[in-house]
NUSE-933146 format. One record per atom (N, C-alpha, C): residue in three letters; atom name; x, y, z. Coordinates in steps of 0.1 Angstrom, whole numbers, plus 5000, padded with zeros to 4 digits. Layout:
<code: Ala | site: CA | u: X | v: Y | w: Z>
...
This chain:
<code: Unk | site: N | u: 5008 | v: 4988 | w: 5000>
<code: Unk | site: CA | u: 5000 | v: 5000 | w: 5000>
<code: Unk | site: C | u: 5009 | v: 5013 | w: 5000>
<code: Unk | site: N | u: 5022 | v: 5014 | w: 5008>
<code: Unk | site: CA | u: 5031 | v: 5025 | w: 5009>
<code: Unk | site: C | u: 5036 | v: 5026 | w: 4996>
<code: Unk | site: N | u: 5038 | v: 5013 | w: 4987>
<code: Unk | site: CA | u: 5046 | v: 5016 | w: 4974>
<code: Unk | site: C | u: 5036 | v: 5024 | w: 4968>
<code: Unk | site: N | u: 5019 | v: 5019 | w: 4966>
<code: Unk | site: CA | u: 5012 | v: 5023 | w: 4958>
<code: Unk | site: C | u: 5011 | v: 5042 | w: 4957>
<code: Unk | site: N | u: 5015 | v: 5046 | w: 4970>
<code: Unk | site: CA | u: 5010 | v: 5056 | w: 4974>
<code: Unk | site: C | u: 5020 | v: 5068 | w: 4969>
<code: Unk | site: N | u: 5035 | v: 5061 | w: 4972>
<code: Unk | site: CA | u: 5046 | v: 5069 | w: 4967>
<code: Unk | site: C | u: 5045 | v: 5067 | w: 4952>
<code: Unk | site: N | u: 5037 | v: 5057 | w: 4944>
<code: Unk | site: CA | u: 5037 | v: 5057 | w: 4926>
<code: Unk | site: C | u: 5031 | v: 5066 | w: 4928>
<code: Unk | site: N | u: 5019 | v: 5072 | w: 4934>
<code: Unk | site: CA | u: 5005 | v: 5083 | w: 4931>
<code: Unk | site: C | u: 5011 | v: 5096 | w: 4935>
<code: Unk | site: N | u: 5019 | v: 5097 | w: 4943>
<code: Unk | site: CA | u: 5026 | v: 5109 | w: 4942>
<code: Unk | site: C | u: 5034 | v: 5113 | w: 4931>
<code: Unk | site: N | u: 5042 | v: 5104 | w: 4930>
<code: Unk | site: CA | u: 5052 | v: 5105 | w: 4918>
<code: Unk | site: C | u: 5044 | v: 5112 | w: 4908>
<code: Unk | site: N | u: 5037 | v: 5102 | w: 4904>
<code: Unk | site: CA | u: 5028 | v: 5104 | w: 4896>
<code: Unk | site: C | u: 5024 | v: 5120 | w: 4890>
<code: Unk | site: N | u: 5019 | v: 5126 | w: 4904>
<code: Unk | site: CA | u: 5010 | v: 5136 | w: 4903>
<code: Unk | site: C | u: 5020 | v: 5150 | w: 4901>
<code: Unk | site: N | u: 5030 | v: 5143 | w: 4907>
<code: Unk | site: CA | u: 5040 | v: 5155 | w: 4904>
<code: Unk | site: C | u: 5045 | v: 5161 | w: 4899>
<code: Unk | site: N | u: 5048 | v: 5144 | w: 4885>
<code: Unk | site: CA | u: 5052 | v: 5150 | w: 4872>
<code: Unk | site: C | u: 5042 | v: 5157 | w: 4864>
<code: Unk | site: N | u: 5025 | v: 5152 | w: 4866>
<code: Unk | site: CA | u: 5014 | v: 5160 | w: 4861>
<code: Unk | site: C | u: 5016 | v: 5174 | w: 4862>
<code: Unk | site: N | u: 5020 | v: 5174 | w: 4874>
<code: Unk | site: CA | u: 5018 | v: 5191 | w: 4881>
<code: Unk | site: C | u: 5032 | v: 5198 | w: 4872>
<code: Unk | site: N | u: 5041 | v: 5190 | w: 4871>
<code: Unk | site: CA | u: 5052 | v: 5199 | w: 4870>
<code: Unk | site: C | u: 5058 | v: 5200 | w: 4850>
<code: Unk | site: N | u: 5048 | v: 5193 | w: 4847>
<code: Unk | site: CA | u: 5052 | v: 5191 | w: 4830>
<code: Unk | site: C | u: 5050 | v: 5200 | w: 4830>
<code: Unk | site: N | u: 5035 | v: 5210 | w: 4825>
<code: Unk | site: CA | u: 5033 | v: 5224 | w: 4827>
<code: Unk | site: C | u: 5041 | v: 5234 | w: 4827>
<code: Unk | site: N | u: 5047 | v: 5233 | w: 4838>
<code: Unk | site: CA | u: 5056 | v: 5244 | w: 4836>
<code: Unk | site: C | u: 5067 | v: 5243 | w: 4834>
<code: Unk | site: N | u: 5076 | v: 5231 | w: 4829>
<code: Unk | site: CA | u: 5087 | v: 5224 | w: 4815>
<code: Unk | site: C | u: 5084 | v: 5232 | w: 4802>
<code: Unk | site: N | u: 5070 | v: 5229 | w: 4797>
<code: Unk | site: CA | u: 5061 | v: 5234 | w: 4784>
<code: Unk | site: C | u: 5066 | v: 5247 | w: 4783>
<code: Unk | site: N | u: 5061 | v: 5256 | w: 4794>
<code: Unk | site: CA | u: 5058 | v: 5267 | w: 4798>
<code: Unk | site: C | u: 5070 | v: 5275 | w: 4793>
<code: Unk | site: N | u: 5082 | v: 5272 | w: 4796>
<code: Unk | site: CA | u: 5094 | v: 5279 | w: 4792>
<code: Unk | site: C | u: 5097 | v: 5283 | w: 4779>
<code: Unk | site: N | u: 5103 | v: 5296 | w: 4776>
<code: Unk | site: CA | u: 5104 | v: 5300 | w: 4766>
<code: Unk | site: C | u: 5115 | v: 5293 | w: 4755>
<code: Unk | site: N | u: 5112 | v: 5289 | w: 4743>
<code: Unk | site: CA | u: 5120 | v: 5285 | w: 4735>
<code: Unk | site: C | u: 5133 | v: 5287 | w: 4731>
<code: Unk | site: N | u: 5143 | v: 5288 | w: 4729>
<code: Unk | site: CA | u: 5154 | v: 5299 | w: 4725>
<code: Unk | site: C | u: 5156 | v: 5290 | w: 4710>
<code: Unk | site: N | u: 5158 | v: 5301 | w: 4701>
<code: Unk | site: CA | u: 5165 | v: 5297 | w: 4688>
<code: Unk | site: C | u: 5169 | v: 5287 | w: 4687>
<code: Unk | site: N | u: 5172 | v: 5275 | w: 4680>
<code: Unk | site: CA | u: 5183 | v: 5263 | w: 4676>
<code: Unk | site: C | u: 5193 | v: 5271 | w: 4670>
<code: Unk | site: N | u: 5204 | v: 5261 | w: 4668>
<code: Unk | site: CA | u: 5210 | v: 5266 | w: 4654>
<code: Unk | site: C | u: 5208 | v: 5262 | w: 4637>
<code: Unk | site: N | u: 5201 | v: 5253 | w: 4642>
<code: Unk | site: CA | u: 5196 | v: 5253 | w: 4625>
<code: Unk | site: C | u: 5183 | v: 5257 | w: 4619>
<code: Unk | site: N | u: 5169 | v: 5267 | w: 4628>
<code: Unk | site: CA | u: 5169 | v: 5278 | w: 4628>
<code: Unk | site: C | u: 5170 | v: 5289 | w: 4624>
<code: Unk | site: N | u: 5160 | v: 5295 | w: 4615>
<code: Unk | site: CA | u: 5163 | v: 5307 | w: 4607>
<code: Unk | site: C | u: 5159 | v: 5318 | w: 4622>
<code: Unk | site: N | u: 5161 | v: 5314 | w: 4632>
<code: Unk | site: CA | u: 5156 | v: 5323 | w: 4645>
<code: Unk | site: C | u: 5160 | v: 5336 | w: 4648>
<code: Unk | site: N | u: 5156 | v: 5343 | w: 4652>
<code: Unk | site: CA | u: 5163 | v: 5353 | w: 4662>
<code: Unk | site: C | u: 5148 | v: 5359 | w: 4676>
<code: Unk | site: N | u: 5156 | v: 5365 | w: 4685>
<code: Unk | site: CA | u: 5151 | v: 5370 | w: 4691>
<code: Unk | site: C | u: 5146 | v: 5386 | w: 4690>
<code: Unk | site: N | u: 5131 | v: 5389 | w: 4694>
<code: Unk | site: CA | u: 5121 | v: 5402 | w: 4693>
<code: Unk | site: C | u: 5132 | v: 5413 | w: 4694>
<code: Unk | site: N | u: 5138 | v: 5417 | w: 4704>
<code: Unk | site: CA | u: 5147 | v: 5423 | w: 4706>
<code: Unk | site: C | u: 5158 | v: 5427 | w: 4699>
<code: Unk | site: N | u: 5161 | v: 5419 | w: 4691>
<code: Unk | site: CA | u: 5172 | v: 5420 | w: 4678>
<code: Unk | site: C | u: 5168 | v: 5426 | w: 4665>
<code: Unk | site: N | u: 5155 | v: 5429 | w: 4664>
<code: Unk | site: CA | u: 5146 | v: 5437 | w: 4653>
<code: Unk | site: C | u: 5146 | v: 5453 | w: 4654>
<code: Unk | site: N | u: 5155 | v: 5454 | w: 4643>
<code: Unk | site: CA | u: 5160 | v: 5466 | w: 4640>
<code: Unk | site: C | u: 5151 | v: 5479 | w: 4632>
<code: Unk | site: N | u: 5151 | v: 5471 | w: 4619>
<code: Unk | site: CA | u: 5145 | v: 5483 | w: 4606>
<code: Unk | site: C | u: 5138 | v: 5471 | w: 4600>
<code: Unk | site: N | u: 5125 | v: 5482 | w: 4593>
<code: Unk | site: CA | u: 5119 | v: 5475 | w: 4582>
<code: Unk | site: C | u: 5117 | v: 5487 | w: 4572>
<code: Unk | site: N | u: 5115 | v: 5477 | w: 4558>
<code: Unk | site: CA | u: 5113 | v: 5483 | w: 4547>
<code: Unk | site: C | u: 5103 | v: 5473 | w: 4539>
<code: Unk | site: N | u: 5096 | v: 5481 | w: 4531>
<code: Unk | site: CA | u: 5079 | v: 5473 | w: 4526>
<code: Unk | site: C | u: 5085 | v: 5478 | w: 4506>
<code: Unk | site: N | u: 5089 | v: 5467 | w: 4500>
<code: Unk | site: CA | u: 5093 | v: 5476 | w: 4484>
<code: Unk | site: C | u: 5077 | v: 5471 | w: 4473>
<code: Unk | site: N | u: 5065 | v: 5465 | w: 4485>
<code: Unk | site: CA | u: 5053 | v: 5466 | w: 4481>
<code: Unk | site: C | u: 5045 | v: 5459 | w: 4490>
<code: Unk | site: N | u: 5036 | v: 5463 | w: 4486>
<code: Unk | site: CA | u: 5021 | v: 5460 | w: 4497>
<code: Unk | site: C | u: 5025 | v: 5448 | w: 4504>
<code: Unk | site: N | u: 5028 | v: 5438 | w: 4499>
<code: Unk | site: CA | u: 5026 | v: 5424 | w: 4502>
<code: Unk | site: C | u: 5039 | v: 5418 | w: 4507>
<code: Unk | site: N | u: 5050 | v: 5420 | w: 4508>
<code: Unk | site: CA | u: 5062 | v: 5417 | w: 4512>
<code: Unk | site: C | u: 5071 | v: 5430 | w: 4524>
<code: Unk | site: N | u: 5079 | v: 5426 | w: 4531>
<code: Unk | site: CA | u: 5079 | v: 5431 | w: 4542>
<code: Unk | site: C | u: 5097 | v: 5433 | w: 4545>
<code: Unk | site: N | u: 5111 | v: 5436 | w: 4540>
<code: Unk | site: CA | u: 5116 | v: 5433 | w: 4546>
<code: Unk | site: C | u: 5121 | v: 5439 | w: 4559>
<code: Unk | site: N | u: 5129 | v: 5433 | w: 4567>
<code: Unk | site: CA | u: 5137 | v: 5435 | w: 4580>
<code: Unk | site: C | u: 5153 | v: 5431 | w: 4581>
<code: Unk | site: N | u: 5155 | v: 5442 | w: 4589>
<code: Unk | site: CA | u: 5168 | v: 5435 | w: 4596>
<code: Unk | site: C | u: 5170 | v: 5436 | w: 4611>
<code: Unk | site: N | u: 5174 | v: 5423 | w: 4610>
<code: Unk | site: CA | u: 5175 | v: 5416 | w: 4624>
<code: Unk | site: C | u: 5194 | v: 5418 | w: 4625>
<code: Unk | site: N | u: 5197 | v: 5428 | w: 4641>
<code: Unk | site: CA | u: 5210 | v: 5434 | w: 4640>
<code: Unk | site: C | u: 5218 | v: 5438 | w: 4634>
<code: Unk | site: N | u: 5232 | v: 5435 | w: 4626>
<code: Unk | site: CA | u: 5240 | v: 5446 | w: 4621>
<code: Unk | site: C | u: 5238 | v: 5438 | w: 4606>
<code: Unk | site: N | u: 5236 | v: 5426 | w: 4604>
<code: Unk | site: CA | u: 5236 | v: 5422 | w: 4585>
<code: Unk | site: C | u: 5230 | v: 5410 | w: 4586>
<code: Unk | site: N | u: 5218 | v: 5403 | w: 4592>
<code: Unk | site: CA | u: 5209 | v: 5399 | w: 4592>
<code: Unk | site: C | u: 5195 | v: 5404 | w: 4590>
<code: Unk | site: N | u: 5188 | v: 5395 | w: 4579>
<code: Unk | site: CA | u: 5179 | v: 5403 | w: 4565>
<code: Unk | site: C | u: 5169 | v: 5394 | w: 4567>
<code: Unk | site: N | u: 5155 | v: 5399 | w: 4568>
<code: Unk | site: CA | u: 5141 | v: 5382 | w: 4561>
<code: Unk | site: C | u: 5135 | v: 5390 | w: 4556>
<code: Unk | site: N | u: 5126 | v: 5384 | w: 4551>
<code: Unk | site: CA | u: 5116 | v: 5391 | w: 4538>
<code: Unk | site: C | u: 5104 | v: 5384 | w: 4545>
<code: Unk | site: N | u: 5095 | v: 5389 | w: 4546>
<code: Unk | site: CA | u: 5082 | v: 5385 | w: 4551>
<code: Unk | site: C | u: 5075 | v: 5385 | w: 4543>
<code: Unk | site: N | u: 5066 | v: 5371 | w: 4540>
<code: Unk | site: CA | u: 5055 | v: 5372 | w: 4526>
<code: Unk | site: C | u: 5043 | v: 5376 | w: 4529>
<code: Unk | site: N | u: 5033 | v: 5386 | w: 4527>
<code: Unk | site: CA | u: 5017 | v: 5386 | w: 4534>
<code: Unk | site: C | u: 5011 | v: 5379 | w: 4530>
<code: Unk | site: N | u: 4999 | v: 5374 | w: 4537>
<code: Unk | site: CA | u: 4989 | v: 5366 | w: 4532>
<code: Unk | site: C | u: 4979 | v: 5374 | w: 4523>
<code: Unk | site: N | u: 4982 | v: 5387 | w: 4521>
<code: Unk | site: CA | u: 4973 | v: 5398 | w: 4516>
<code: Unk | site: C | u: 4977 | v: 5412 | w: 4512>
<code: Unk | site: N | u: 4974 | v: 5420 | w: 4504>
<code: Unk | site: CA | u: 4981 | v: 5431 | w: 4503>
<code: Unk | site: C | u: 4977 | v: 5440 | w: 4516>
<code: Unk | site: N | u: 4986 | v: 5448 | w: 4521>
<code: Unk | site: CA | u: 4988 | v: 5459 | w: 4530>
<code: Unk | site: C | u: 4991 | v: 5468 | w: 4527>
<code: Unk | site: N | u: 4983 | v: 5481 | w: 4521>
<code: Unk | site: CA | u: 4984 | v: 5489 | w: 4508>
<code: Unk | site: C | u: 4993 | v: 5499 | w: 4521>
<code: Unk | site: N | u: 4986 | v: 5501 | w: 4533>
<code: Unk | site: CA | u: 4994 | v: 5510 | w: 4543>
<code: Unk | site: C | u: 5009 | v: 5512 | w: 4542>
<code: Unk | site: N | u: 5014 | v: 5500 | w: 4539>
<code: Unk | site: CA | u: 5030 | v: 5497 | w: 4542>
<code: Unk | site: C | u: 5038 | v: 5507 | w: 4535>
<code: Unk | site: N | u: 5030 | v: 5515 | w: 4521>
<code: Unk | site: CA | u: 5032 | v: 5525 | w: 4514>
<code: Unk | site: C | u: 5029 | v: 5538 | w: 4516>
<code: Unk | site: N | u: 5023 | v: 5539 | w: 4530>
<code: Unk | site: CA | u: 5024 | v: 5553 | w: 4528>
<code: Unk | site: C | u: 5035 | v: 5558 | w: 4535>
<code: Unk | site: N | u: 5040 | v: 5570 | w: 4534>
<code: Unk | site: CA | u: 5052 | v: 5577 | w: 4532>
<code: Unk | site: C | u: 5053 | v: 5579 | w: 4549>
<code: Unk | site: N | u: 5044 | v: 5582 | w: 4558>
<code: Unk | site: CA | u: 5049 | v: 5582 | w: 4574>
<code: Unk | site: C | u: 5041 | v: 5566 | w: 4578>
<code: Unk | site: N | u: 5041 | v: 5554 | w: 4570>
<code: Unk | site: CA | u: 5036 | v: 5544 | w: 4576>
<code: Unk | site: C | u: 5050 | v: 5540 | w: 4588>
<code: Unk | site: N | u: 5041 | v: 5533 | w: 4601>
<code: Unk | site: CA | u: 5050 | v: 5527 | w: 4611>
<code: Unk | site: C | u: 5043 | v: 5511 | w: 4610>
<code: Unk | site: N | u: 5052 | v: 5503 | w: 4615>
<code: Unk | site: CA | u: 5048 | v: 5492 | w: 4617>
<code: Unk | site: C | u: 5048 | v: 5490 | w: 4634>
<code: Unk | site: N | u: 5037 | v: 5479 | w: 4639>
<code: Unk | site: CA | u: 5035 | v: 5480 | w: 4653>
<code: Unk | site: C | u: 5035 | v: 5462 | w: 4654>
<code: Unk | site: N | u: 5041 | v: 5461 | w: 4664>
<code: Unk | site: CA | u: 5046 | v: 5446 | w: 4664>
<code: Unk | site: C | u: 5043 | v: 5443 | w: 4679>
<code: Unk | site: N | u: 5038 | v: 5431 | w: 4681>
<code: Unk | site: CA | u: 5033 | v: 5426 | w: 4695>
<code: Unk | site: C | u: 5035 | v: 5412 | w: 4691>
<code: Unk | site: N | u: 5048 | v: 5409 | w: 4704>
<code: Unk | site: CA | u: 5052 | v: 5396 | w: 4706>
<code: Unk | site: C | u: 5045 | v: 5392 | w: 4718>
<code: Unk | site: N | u: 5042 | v: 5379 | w: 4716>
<code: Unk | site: CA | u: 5035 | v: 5374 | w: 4730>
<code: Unk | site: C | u: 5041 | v: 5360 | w: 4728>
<code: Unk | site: N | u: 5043 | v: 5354 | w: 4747>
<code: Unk | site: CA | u: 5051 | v: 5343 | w: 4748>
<code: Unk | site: C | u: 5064 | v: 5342 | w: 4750>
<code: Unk | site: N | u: 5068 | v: 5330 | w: 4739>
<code: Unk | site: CA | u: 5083 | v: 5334 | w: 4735>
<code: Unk | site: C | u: 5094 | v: 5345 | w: 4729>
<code: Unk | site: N | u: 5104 | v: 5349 | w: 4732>
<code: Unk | site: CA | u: 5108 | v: 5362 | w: 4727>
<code: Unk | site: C | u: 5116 | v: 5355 | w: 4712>
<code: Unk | site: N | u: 5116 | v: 5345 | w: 4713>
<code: Unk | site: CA | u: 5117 | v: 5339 | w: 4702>
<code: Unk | site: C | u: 5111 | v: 5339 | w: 4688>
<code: Unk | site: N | u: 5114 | v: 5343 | w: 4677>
<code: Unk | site: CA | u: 5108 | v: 5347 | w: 4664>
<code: Unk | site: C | u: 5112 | v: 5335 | w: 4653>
<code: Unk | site: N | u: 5110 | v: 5323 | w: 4654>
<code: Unk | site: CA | u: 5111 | v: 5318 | w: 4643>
<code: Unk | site: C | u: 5104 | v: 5310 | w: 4630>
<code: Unk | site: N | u: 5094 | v: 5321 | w: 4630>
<code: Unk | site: CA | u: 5084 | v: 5316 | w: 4617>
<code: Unk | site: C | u: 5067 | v: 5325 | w: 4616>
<code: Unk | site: N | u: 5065 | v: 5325 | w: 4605>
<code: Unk | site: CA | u: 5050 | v: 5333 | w: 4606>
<code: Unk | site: C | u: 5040 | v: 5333 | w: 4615>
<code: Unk | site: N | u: 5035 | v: 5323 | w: 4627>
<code: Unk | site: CA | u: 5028 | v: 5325 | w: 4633>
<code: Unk | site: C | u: 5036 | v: 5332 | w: 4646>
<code: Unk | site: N | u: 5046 | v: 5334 | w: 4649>
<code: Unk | site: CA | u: 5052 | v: 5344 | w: 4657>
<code: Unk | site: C | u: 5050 | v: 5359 | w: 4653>
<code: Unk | site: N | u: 5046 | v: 5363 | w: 4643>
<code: Unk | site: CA | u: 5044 | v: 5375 | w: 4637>
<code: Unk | site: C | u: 5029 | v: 5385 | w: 4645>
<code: Unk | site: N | u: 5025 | v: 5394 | w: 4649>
<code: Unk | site: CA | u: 5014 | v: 5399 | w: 4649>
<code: Unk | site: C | u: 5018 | v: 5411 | w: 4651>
<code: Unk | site: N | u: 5018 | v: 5414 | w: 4633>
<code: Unk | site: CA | u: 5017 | v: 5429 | w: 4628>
<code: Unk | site: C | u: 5008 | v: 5441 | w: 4625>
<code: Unk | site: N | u: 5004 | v: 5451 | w: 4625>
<code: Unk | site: CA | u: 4998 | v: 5458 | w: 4623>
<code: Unk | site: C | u: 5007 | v: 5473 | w: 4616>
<code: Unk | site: N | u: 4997 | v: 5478 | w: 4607>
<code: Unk | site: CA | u: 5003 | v: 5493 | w: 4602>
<code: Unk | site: C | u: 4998 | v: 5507 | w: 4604>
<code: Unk | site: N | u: 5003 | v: 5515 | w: 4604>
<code: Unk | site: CA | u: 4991 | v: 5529 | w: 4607>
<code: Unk | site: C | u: 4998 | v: 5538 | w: 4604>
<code: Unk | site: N | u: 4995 | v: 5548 | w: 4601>
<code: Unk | site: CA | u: 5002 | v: 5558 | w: 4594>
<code: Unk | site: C | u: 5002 | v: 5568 | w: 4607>
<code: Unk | site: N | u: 5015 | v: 5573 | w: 4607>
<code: Unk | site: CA | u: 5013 | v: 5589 | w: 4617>
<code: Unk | site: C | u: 5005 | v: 5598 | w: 4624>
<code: Unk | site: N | u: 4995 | v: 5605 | w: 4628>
<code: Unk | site: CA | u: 4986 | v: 5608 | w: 4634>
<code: Unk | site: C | u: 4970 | v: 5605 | w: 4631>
<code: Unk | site: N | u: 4975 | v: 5592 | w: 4629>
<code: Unk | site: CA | u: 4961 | v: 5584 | w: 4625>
<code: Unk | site: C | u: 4960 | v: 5571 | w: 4631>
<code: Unk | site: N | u: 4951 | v: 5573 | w: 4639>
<code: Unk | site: CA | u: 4949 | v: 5559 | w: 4647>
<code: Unk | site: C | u: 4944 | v: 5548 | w: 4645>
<code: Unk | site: N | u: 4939 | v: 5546 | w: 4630>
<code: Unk | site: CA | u: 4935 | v: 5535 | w: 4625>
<code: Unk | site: C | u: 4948 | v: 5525 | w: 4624>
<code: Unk | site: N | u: 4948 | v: 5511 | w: 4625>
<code: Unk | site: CA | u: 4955 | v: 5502 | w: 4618>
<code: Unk | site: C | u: 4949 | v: 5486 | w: 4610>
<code: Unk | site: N | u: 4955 | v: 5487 | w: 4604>
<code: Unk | site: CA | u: 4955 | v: 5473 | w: 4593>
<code: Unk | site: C | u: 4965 | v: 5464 | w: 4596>
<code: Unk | site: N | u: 4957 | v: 5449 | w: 4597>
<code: Unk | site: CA | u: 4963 | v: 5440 | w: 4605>
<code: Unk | site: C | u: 4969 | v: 5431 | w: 4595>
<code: Unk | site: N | u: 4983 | v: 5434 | w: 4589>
<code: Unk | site: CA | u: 4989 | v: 5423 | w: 4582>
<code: Unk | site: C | u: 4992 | v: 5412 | w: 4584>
<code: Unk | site: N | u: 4993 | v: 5399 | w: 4578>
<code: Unk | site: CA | u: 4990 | v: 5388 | w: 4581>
<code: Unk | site: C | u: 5005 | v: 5381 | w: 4571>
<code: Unk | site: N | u: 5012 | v: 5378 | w: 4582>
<code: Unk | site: CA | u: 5028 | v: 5370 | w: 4579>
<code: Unk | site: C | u: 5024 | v: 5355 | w: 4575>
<code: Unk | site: N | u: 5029 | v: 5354 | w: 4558>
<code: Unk | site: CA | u: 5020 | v: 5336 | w: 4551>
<code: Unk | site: C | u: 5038 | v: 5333 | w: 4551>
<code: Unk | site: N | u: 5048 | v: 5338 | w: 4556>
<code: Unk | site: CA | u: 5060 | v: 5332 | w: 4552>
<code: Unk | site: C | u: 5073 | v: 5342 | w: 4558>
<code: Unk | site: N | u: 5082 | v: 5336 | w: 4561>
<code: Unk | site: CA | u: 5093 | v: 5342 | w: 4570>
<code: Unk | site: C | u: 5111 | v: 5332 | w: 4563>
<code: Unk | site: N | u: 5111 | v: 5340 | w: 4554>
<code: Unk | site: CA | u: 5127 | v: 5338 | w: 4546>
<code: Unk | site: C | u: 5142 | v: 5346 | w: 4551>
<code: Unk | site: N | u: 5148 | v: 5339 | w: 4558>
<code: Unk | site: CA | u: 5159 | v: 5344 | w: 4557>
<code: Unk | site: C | u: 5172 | v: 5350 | w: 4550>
<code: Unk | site: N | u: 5169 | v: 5360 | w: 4544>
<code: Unk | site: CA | u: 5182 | v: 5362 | w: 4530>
<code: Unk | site: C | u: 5193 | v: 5355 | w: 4532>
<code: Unk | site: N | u: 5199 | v: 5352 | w: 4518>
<code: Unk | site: CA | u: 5213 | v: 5347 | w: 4516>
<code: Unk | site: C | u: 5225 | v: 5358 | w: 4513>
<code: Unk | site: N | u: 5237 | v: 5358 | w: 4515>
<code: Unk | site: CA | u: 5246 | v: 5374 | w: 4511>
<code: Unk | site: C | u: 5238 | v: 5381 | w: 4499>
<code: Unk | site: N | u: 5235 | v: 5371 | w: 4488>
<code: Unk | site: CA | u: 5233 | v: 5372 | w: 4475>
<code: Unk | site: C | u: 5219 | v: 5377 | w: 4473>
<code: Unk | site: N | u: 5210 | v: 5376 | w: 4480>
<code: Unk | site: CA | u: 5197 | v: 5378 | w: 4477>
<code: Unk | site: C | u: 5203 | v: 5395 | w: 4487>
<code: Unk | site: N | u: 5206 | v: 5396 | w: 4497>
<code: Unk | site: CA | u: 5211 | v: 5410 | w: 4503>
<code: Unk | site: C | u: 5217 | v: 5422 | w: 4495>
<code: Unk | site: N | u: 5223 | v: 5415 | w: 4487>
<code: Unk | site: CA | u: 5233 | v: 5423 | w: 4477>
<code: Unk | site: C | u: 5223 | v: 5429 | w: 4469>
<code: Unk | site: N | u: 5210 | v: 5423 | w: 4463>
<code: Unk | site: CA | u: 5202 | v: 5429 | w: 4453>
<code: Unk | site: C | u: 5194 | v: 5431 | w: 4459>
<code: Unk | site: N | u: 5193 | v: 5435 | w: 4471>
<code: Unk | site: CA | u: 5178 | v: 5447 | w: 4471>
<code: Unk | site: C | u: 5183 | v: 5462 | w: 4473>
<code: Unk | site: N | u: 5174 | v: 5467 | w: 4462>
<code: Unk | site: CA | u: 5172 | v: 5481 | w: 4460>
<code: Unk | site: C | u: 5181 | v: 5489 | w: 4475>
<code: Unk | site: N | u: 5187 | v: 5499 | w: 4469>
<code: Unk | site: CA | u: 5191 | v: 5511 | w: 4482>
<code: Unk | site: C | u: 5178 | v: 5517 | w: 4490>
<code: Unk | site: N | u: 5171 | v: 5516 | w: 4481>
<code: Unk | site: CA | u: 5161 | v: 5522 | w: 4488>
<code: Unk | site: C | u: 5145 | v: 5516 | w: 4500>
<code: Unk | site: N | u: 5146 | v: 5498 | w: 4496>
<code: Unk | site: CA | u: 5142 | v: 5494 | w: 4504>
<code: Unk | site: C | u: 5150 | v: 5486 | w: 4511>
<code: Unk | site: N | u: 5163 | v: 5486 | w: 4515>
<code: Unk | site: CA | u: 5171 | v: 5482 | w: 4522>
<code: Unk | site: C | u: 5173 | v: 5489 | w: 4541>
<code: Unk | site: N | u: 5168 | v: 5477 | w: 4549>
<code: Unk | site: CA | u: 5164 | v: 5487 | w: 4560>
<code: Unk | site: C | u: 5178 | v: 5488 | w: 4568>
């Protein structure tokens, strides 16, 4: 009966304590196109539907939308970004973007269908001017 009692503890404790194992935040792999919230520098939009960023001093992704975001074009547009959870960013459902232009409090909720990491080579050819 004593063994039974110490299995049912055991038991309950790992129930109790997976939870908060789960709970812990992620950190990047290395094979992983990851980075962390914090590391997100500049963005540049070279059309409605694509998004890029740089993540620290020469780290680049291009964000694909699931939709055009005509906002991303206007001339005082900001982008507004809310991480929840992990501070960890590796892939489109980690995204919740929104855009709004300068003294206007509306925003349009862009929707991240894809999260690519540039290569030197794909860096080298984008435009000066949407280079963030």
């Amino acid at each position: 009966m004593r063994h039974l009692r110490q299995v049912t503890v055991s038991l309950i404790a790992v129930l109790l304590l997976s939870p908060v194992v789960r709970a812990q935040p992620e950190q990047p792999s290395a094979g992983q196109a990851c980075f962390f919230s914090r590391e997100f520098e500049q963005w540049r939009a070279p059309d409605p539907s694509t998004i890029i960023i740089r993540v620290g001093i020469n780290r680049f992704y291009r964000l694909d939308l699931s939709a055009p975001c005509p906002t991303l074009q206007y001339p005082q547009a900001r982008l507004i970004t809310v991480f929840r959870g992990s501070d960890a960013i590796c892939g489109p459902l980690d995204w919740d973007i929104r855009v709004a232009q300068y003294g206007n409090g509306i925003t349009d909720q862009c929707v991240v269908k894809s999260m690519t990491q540039l290569t030197q080579q794909q860096i080298a050819s984008i435009p000066p001017q949407f280079r963030p």
